[in-house]
C-alpha positions in Angstrom: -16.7 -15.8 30.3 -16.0 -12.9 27.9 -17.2 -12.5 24.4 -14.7 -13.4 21.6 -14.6 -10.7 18.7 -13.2 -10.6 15.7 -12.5 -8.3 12.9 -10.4 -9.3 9.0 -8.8 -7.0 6.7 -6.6 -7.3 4.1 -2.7 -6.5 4.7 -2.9 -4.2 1.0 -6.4 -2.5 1.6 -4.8 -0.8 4.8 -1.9 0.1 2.8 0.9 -2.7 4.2 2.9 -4.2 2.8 3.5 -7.1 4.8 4.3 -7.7 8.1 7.8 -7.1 8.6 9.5 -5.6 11.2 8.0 -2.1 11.9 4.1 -3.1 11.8 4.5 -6.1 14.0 6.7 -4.4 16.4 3.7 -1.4 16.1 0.7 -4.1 16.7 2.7 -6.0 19.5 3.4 -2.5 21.2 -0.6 -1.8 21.1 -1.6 -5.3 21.8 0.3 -5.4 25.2 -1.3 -2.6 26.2 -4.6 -4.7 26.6 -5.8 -7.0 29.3 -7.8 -9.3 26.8 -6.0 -12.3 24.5 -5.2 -11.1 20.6 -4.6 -13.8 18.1 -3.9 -12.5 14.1 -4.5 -15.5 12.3 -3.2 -15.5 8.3 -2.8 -18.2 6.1 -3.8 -21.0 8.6 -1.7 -20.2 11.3 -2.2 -18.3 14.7 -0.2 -15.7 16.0 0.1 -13.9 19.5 -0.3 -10.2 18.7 1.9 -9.4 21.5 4.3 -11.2 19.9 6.9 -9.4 17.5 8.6 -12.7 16.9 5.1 -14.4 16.5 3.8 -11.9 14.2 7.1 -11.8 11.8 6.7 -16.3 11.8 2.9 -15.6 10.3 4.9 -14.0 7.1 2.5 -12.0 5.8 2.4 -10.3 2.1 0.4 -7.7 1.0 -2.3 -10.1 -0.2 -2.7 -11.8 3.5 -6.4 -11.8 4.9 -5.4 -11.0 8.3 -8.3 -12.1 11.2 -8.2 -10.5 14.5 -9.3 -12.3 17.6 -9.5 -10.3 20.8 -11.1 -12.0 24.3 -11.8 -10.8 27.6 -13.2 -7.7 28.9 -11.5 -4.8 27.1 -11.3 -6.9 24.0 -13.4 -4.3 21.7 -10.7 -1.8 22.5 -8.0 -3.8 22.1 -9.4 -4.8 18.1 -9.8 -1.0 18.2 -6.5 -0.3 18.7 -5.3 -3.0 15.9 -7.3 -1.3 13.5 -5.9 1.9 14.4 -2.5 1.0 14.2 -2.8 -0.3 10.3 -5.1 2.9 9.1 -2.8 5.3 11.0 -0.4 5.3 7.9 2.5 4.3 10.7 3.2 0.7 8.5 2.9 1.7 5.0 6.2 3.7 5.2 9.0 1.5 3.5 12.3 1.7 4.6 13.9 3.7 1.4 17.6 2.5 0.7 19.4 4.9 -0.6 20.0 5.5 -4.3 23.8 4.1 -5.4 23.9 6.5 -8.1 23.6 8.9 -5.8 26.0 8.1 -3.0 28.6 10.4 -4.9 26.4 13.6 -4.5 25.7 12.8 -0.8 29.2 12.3 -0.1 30.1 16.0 -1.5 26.8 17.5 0.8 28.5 16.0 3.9 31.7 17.7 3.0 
């Protein structure tokens, strides 16, 4: 039987804030790259990192302690590749709304 790992982190000491949409869809998309099974637990509750939909029901803030479970026999890797995806700076990019007070100005650039 393979080894379990595991690895925690913090949700703000790799600069997220929170898992919405674009860092679970990021963690599912390297998770299913990966033979072995990856759980995030937050909070209590378990989620399959291959799972967008599972990862957005955990709800995690900034302040989440996240824990990473990988088993089987690429399971290093696939923790690896978790911990890549939140330092690679991919899920700390908020989506930036666009200013009202501006709207006026950007109508005029686009003619």
């Amino acid at each position: 039987m393979a080894e379990t790992l595991s690895w925690s982190t913090t949700l703000a000491g790799a600069g997220v804030a929170g898992l919405h949409l674009r860092p679970a869809s990021l963690l599912a998309q390297a998770a299913v790259r990966y033979s072995a099974e990856i759980q995030i637990e937050c909070g209590g509750h378990r989620a399959n990192a291959k799972s967008v939909l599972s990862i957005l029901v955990l709800g995690a803030t900034p302040e989440a302690v996240l824990r990473f479970t990988a088993q089987g026999d690429d399971a290093e890797a696939a923790l690896a590749a978790m911990r890549a995806v939140l330092a690679s700076g991919a899920c700390t990019h908020a989506h930036r709304h666009p200013d009202p007070r501006r709207l006026g100005q950007d109508r005029e650039l686009l003619g």
